[in-house]
N, C-alpha and C positions, 0 to 999 in steps of 0.2 A: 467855357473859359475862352476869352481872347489874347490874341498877344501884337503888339503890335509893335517892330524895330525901324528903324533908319539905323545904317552902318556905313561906317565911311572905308569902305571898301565896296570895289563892284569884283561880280563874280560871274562867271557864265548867267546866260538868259533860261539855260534849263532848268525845270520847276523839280526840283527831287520832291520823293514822295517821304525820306526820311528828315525830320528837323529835330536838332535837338535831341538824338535817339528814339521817336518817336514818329512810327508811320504816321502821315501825316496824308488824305486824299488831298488828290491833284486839282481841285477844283476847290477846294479850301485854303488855298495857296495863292495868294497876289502876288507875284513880283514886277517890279519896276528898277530899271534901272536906269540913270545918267552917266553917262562915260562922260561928259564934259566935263561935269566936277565930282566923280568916284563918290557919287552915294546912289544908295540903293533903298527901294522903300519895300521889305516881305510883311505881307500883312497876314496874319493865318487864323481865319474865322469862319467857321461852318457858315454857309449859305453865304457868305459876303458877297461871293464873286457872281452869283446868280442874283442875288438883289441888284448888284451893279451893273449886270448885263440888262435886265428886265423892269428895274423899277426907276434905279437911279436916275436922272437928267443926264443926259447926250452931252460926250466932249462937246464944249462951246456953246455951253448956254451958261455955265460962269465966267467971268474974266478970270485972267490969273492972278491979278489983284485982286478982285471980290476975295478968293476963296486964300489968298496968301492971308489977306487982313485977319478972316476967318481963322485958318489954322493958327495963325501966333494966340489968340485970344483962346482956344481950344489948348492948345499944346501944354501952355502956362497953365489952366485950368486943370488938365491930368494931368503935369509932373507934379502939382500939388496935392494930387488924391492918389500919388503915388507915393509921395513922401510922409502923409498924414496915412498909413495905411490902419491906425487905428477905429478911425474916423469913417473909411470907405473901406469898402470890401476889396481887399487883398486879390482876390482870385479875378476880377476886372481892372485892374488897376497892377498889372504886371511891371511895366520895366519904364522907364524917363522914356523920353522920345527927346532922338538930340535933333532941333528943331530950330535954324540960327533966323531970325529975322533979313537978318543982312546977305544970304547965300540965295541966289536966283535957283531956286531947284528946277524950275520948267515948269512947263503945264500941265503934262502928265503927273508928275509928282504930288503938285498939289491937288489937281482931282483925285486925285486915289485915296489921300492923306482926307482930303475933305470930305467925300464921299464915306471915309469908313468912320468918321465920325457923326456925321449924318445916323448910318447904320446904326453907329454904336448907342449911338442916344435912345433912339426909336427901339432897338432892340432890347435892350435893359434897360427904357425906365431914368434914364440920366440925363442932367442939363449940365451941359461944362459951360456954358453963359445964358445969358439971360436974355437972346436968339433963341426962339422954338425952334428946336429941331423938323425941319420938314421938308418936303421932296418936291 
């Protein structure tokens, strides 16, 4: 099971091990955060952050456009397979991602945001567009 939020709040940089009421390891735990504009990206997905450290493409080998363009097209793609949960399986398709075109999140954000959908595709088998998922 994955979950993956944006919250327009920031909170400390510490990674707790509990989310949700639910030990959670520390190395299954992303977070990010921009104090410029109070969003926060926690990403909580076994093996994520090792794929990201070891497989994924090195900050700055996408532009922040590239993967901004990317995530609007992605984001719309799963708040709609979160909305049809008939349709898509419920237990990957957890919660909207609040995801505004017009908000500069940085370039951290969006690598992280883009990378875990990368992940997400390749790992379960899913195309949120009609871009091959690939690394």
């Amino acid at each position: 099971m994955s979950a993956i939020l944006i919250l327009s709040c920031v909170s400390s940089n510490s990674v707790t091990e509990t989310i949700g009421g639910k030990t959670v390891p520390k190395d299954d735990v992303v977070r990010i955060a921009n104090d410029d504009i109070e969003y926060e990206i926690i990403i909580i997905e076994p093996g994520f952050n090792t794929w990201l450290r070891s497989i994924a493409r090195p900050e700055g080998y996408y532009s922040q456009n590239y993967m901004e363009s990317r995530n609007i097209l992605y984001v719309q793609a799963w708040n709609a397979r979160v909305l049809q949960g008939f349709s898509y399986d419920p237990n990957l398709y957890i919660m909207q991602i609040d995801y505004q075109p017009n908000i500069d999140y940085g370039y951290e954000v969006n690598y992280q945001l883009y990378n875990y959908f990368i992940y997400f595709q390749l790992t379960y088998n899913q195309r949120l567009s009609t871009f091959i998922p690939r690394i």
